[in-house]
PAGU-991179 format. One record per residue (C-alpha): residue in three letters; x, y, z. Coordinates in steps of 0.25 Angstrom, whole numbers, padded with zeros to 4 digits, always signed. Example, Ala and Ser with C-alpha at 12.3 -4.5 7.8 and 13.67 -1.06 7.14 Angstrom:
<sites>
ala+0049-0018+0031/ser+0055-0004+0029/
</sites>
This chain:
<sites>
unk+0194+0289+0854/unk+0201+0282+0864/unk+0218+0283+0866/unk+0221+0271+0861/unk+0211+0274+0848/unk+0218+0287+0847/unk+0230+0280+0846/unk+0229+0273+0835/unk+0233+0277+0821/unk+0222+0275+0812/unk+0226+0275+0795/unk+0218+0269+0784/unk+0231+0263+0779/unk+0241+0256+0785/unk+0254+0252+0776/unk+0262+0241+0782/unk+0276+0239+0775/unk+0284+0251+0770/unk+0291+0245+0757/unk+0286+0250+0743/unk+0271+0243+0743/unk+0268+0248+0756/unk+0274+0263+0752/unk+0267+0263+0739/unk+0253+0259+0748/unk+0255+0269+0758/unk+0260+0278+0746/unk+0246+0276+0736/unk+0238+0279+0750/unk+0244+0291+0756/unk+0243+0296+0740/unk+0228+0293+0738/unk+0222+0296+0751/unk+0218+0309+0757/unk+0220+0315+0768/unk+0215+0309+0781/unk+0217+0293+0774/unk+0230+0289+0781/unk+0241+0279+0778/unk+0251+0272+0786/unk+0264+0266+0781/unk+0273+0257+0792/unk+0285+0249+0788/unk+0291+0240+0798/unk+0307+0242+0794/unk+0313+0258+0795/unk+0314+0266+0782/unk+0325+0272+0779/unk+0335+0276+0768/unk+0343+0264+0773/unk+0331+0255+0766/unk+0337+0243+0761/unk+0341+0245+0746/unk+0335+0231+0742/unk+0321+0224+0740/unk+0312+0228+0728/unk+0319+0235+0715/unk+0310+0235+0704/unk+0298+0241+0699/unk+0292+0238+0685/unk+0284+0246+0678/unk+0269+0243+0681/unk+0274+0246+0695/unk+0281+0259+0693/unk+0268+0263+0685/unk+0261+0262+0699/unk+0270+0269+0705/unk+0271+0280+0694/unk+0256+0282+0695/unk+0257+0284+0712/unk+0269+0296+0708/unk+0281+0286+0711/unk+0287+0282+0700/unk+0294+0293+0695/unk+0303+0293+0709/unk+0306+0279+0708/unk+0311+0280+0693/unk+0321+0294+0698/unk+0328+0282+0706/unk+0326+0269+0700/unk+0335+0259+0690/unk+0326+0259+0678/unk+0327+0246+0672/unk+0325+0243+0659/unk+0336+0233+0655/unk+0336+0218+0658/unk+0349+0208+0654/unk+0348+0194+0657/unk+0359+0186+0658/unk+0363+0170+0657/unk+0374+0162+0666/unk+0385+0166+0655/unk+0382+0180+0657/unk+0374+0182+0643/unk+0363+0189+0641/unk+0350+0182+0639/unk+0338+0191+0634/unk+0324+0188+0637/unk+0328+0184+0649/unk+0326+0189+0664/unk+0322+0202+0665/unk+0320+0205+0653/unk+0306+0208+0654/unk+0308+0220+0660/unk+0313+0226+0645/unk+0298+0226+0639/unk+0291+0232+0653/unk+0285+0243+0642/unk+0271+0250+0640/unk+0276+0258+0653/unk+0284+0270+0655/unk+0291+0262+0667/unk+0295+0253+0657/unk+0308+0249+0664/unk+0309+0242+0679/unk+0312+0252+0690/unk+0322+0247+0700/unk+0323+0257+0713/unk+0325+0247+0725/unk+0315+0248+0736/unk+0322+0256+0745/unk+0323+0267+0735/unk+0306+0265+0730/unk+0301+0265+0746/unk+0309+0278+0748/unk+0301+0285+0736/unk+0288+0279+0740/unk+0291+0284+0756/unk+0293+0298+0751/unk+0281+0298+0742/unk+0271+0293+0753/unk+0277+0302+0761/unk+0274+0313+0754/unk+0261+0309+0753/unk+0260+0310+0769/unk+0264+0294+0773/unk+0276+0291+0780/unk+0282+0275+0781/unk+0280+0272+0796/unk+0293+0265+0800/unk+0298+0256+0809/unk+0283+0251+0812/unk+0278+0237+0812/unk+0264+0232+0809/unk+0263+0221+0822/unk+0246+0220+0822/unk+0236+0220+0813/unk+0219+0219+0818/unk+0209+0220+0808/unk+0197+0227+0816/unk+0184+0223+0816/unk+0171+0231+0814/unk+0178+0242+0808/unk+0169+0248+0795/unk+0172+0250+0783/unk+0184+0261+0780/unk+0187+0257+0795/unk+0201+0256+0801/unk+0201+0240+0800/unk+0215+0237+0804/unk+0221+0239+0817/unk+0238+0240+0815/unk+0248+0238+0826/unk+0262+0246+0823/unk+0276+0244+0830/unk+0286+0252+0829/unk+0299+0246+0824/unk+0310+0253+0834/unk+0299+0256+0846/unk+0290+0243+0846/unk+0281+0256+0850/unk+0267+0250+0843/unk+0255+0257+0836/unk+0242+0256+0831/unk+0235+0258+0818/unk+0222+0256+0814/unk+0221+0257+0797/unk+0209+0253+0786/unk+0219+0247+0779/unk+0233+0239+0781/unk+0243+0236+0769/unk+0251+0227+0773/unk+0266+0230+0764/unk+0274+0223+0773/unk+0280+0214+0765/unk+0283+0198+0764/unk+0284+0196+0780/unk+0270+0205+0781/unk+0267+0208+0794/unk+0252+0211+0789/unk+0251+0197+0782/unk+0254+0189+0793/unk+0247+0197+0803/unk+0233+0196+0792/unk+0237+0181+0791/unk+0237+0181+0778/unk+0244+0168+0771/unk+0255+0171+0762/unk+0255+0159+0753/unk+0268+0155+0745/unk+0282+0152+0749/unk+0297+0154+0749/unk+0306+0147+0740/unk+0320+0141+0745/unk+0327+0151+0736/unk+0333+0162+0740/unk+0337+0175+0733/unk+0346+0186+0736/unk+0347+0202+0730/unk+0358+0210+0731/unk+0359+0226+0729/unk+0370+0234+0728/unk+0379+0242+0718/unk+0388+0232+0708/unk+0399+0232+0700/unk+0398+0221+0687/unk+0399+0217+0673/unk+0385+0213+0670/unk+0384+0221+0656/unk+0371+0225+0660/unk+0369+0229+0674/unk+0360+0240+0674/unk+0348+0230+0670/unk+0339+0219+0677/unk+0347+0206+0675/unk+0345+0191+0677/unk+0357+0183+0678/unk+0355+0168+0676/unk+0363+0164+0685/unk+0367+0148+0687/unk+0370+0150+0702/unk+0361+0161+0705/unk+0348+0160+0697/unk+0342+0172+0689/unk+0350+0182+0695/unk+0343+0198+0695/unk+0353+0209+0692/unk+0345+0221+0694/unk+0349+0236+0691/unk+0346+0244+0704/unk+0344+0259+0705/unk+0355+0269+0711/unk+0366+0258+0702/unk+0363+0245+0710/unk+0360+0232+0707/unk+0352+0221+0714/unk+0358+0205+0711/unk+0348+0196+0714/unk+0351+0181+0712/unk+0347+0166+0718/unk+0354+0162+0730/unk+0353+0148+0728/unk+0350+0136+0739/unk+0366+0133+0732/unk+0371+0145+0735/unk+0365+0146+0748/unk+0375+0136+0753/unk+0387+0145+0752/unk+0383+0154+0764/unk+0380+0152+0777/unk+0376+0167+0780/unk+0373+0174+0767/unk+0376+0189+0768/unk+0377+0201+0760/unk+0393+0197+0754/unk+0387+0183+0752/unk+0373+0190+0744/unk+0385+0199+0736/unk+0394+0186+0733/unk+0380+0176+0726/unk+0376+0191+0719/unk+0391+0191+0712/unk+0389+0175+0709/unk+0374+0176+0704/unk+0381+0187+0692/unk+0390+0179+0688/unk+0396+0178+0676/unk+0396+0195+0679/unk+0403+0200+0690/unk+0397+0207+0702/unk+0402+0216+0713/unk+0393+0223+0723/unk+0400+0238+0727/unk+0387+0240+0736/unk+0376+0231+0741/unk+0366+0239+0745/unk+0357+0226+0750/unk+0355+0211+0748/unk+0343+0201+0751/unk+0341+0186+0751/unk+0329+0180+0751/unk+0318+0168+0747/unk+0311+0168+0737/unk+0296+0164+0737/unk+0283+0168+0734/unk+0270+0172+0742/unk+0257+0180+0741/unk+0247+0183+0753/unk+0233+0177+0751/unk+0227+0189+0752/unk+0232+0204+0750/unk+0219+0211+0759/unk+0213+0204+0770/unk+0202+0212+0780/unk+0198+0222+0769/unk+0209+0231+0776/unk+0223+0223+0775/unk+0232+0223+0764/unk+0244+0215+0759/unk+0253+0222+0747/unk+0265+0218+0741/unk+0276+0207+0749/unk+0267+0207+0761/unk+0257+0199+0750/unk+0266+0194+0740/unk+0282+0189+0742/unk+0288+0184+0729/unk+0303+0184+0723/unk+0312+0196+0717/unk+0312+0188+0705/unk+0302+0197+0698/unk+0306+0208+0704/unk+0289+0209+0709/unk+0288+0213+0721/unk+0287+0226+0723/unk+0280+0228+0709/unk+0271+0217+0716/unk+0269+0225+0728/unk+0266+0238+0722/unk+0254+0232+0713/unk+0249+0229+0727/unk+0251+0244+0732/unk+0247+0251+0721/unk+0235+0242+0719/unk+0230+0242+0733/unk+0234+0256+0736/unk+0223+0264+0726/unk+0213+0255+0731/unk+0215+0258+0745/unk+0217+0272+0743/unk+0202+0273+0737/unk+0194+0264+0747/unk+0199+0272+0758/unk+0197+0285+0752/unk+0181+0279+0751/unk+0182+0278+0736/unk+0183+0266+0734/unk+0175+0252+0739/unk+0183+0244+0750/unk+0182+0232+0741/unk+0192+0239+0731/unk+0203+0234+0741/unk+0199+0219+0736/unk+0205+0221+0724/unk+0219+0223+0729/unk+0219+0208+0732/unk+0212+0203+0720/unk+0221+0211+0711/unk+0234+0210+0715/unk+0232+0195+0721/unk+0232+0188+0705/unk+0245+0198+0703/unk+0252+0194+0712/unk+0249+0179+0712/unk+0256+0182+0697/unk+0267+0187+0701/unk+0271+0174+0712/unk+0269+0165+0701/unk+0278+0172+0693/unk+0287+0176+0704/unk+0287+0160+0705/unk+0294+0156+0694/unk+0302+0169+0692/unk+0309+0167+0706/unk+0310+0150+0704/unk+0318+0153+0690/unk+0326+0163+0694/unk+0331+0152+0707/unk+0334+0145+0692/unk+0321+0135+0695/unk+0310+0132+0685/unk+0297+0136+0691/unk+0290+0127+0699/unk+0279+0124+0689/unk+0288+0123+0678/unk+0282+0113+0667/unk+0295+0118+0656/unk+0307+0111+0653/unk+0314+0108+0667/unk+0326+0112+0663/unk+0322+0125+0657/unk+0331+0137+0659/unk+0325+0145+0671/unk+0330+0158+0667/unk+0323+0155+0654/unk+0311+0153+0660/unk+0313+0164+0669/unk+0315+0174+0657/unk+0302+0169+0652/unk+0292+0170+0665/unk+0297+0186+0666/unk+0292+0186+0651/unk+0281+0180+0655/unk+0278+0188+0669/unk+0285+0203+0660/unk+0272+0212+0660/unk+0267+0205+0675/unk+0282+0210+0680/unk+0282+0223+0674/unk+0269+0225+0680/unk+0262+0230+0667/unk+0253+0218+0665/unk+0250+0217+0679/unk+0232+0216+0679/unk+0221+0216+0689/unk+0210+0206+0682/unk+0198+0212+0678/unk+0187+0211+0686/unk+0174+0217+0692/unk+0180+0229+0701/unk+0192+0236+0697/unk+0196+0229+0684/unk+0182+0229+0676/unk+0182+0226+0663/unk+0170+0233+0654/unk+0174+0235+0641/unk+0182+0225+0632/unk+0190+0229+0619/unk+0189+0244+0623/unk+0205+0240+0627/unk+0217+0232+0627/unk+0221+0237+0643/unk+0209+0230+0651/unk+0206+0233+0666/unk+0214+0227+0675/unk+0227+0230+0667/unk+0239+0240+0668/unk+0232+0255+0663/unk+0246+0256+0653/unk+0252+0269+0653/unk+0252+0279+0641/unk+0256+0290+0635/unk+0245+0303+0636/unk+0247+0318+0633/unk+0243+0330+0642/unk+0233+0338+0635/unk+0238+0352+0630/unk+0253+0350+0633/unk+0250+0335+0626/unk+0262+0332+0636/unk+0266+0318+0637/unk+0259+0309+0648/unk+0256+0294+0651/unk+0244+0289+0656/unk+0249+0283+0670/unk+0254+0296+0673/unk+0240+0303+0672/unk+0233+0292+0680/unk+0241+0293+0693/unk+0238+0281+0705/unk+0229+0292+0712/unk+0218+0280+0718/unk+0209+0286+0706/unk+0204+0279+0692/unk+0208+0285+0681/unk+0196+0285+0668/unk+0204+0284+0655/unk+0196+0290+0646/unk+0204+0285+0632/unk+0196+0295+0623/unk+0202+0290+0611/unk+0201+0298+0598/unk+0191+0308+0603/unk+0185+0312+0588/unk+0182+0297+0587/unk+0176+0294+0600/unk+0169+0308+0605/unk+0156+0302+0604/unk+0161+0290+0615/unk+0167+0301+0623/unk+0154+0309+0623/unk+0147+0295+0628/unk+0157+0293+0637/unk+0156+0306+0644/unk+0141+0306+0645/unk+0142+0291+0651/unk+0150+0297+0662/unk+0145+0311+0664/unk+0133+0303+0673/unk+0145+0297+0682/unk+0148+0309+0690/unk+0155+0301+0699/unk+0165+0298+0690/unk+0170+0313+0690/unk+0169+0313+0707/unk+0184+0320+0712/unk+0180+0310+0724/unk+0181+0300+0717/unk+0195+0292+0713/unk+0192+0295+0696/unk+0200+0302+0685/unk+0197+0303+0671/unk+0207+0304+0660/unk+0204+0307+0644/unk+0212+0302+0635/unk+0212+0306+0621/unk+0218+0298+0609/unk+0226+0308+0599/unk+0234+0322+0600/unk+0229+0332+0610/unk+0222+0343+0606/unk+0221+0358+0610/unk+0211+0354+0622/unk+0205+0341+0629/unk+0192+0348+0629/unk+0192+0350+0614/unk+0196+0337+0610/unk+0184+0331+0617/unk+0174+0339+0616/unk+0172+0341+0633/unk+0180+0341+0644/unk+0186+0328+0645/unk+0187+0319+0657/unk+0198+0322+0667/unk+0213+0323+0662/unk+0215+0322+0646/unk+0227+0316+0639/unk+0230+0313+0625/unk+0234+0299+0618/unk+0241+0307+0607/unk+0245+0294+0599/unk+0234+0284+0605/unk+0245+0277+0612/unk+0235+0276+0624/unk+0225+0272+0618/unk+0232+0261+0610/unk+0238+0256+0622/unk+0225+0255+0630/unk+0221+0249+0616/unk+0210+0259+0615/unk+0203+0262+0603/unk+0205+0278+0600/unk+0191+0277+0593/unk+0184+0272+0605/unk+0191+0276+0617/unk+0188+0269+0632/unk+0189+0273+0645/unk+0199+0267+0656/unk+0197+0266+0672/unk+0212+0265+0677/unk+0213+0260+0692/unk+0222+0269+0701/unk+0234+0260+0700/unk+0233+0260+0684/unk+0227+0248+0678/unk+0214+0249+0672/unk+0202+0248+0679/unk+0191+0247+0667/unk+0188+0250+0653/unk+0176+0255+0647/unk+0172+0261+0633/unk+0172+0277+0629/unk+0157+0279+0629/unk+0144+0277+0635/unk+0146+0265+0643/unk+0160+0270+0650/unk+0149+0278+0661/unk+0143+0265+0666/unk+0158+0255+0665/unk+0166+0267+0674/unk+0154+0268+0683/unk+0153+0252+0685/unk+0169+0252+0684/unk+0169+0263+0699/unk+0158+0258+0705/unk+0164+0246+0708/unk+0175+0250+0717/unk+0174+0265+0720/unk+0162+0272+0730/unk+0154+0280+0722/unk+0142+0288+0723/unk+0142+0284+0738/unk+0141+0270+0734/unk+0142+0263+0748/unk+0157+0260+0750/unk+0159+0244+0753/
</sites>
């Protein structure tokens, strides 16, 4: 190897961006892999404890599921503002209900039923420290400045060619990687440099956040609150963690013309205005932001087979939704399992397609609705408005969050089914179809029967999880007895090298032993549905039992029947995507 070769760094992954979808990346990987797999994380600004306090606040609970199930959650919520109140509020200062936020009350079928507010700084230091204990440390003050995609590099090849500078020295280096995700952000360096088209624009109107510790007489200021402001459209009030309070409010073309430098007092004096008729004084600002508002999304989220766009870097929209980091981690968690087993050989190259075709069509939903949610809170009618042109915008407003509740809150977010990761086999053995959220719910351990949920038993390890609902075994021992024959010939299924658990579930008390209630051992870990709960919720009939296939990331990858036919449907369900039996890898 020659000096220059020796030189150069070589890591399968390079993570460029160090805000929360590039930590959560980095995070999933250095998690997932084995040793020798190694992953590189560079941000271009210094981190520090001196972090700006502002950005991103809020997760909601599809999101904090994700996060649960890679071993985060549970930090996030010893610091956070649970929220679980919302009060809207008209010009007079009376309350409106079924307005706003109000969605956000009726975020059930979760045990995060609430939105968690922890503002960003606070969520990249715990997802620093967790990476870190995993063996990855953010690389920081380091610029990407180069990109070259090498040609003639086979398969499992290091494809990408990387040129770092460092922030104080200008000193440059060089990194060769399998892979780039670019987290960078909506100025993306790894955007522009792919030449990738982000298509949308920026609107003329400008918003402004201000953070910091109040004094006021709002009646409730512990909550998320709209205020319909006449001056300063539909205003967010936003409980913060560690007693602070974000205002965010329309800065107006109008009120633009009242400043001719507008600085932190002149964000603190339009935050007091936008509140009115409640009074407002800030005893700390811990950070303040302008901005425009508009919407984008990069044509493609994977170009080369080797380059990735997650989160800003591939989508920009407003706060109005409060998306984006929600947004951002679908992307993370999504492409981070994926990655993790096609570099490990286990899974087929062409598993990386369906990042793009999957999260592409979710967020193309969310800009539409980011659309009109950022138009009516600037007290505009959207622009395709066919209703009654002098409609109420914070009416209409109120009725799009309705409308957009279980997409916002994460819960109804779905892949559509189709050929690969999302196949549809079975009908009417279930009301939860492939594609959807696996819902969470409550299991018991065996022997202790202590209490348990089903997310917290099917951990984001980049392995599937078979759900074997057994139903009530008295009833369908005969179709547990096919079943296991039908898989007894699938050795493979049972392989520890291969990214596969089993779960048993059975419907009713739990008895003395598993073994005993079955007849046999049963398959991997056993938990009880003591009151059928989880079968009803998975809308299972407890006389028939199924079997479930859950994805890494926790939505369901296929359904099949509890019997003789379950062998053939898993077997055509893996083949698709994972290397088996030395199958040639694509």
């Amino acid at each position: 190897m020659s000096t220059m070769e020796s030189a150069v760094e070589h890591v399968d992954v390079l993570v460029v961006g160090g805000g929360p979808v590039g930590l959560i990346t980095a995070y999933q990987l250095a998690k997932n892999l084995p040793s020798p797999h190694r992953v590189k994380i560079i941000e271009k600004y210094p981190k520090s404890a001196q972090d700006n306090y502002g950005r991103a606040i809020t997760l909601y609970p599809r999101s904090t599921e994700m996060l649960d199930q890679l071993g985060l959650a549970d930090s996030l919520a010893q610091q956070c503002f649970a929220c679980r109140q919302t009060v809207n509020y008209d010009r007079h200062g009376n309350e409106v209900p079924g307005r706003g936020w109000s969605f956000m009350e009726n975020m059930k079928d979760t045990t995060w039923d609430f939105a968690l507010v922890l503002r960003q700084k606070y969520q990249e230091e715990i997802f620093r420290q967790a990476m870190k204990r995993h063996g990855v440390e953010l690389a920081a003050p380091f610029a990407l400045v180069n990109i070259e995609i090498l040609d003639n590099v086979g398969p499992n090849g290091y494809k990408v060619l990387a040129t770092l500078e460092h922030g104080v020295t200008k000193a440059k280096s060089t990194v060769k990687c399998k892979y780039l995700v670019g987290a960078d952000g909506g100025r993306s360096f790894v955007r522009r440099a792919m030449n990738i088209p982000f298509d949308g624009a920026s609107s003329e109107d400008k918003w402004v956040r201000v953070d910091g510790v109040i004094e006021t007489d709002l009646p409730k200021p512990r909550t998320y609150c709209a205020i319909e402001s006449p001056t300063h459209g539909n205003v967010l009030w936003a409980a913060l963690d560690h007693g602070a309070t974000r205002i965010g409010y329309a800065f107006t073309a109008e009120r633009q013309k009242a400043y001719k430098e507008f600085d932190e007092a002149a964000a603190v004096k339009e935050a007091i205005a936008s509140v009115k008729p409640f009074s407002l004084s800030f005893k700390q600002v811990d950070w303040w932001t302008i901005y425009a508002v508009g919407q984008r999304i990069a044509r493609s989220f994977l170009v080369n087979d080797c380059v990735f766009l997650a989160g800003d870097a591939c989508h920009t929209h407003s706060s109005g939704a409060a998306q984006g980091m929600n947004t951002g981690m679908h992307d993370s968690v999504n492409l981070g399992w994926k990655l993790s087993l096609v570099l490990q050989g286990l899974a087929k190259p062409d598993l990386l397609q369906t990042y793009e075709a999957e999260r592409l069509p979710n967020v193309h939903k969310l800009i539409n609705y980011d659309k009109d949610i950022s138009r009516l809170m600037t007290m505009q009618l959207p622009e395709n408005w066919n209703g009654d042109p002098n409609a109420d915008p914070n009416e209409i407003l109120g009725t799009v969050m309705a409308e957009a509740a279980t997409f916002s809150s994460g819960l109804g977010i779905y892949y559509e089914p189709d050929s690969s990761l999302n196949l549809v086999q079975s009908a009417g053995l279930s009301s939860v179809q492939p594609g959807q959220r696996a819902p969470d719910c409550s299991l018991q351990k065996p022997a202790t029967f202590e209490p348990t949920r089903l997310q917290a038993v099917t951990p984001n390890l980049a392995k599937f999880y078979i759900v074997l609902f057994a139903g009530d075994v008295a009833v369908t021992k005969e179709a547990l007895a096919r079943f296991t024959s039908a898989v007894a010939s699938l050795q493979w299924l049972f392989g520890a090298e291969l990214p596969i658990s089993w779960i048993s579930i059975f419907s009713g008390p739990g008895g003395a032993s598993a073994y005993e209630t079955l007849g046999g051992m049963p398959h991997g870990k056993v938990f009880y549905d003591e009151n059928h709960s989880a079968h009803q919720r998975y809308g299972i009939d407890v006389n028939k039992g199924a079997v479930f296939v859950l994805r890494p990331d926790g939505w369901v990858g296929t359904v099949t029947e509890l019997g003789q036919g379950a062998g053939h449907a898993l077997e055509t369900y893996f083949k698709r995507f994972l290397v088996i039996d030395g199958h040639a890898k694509l």
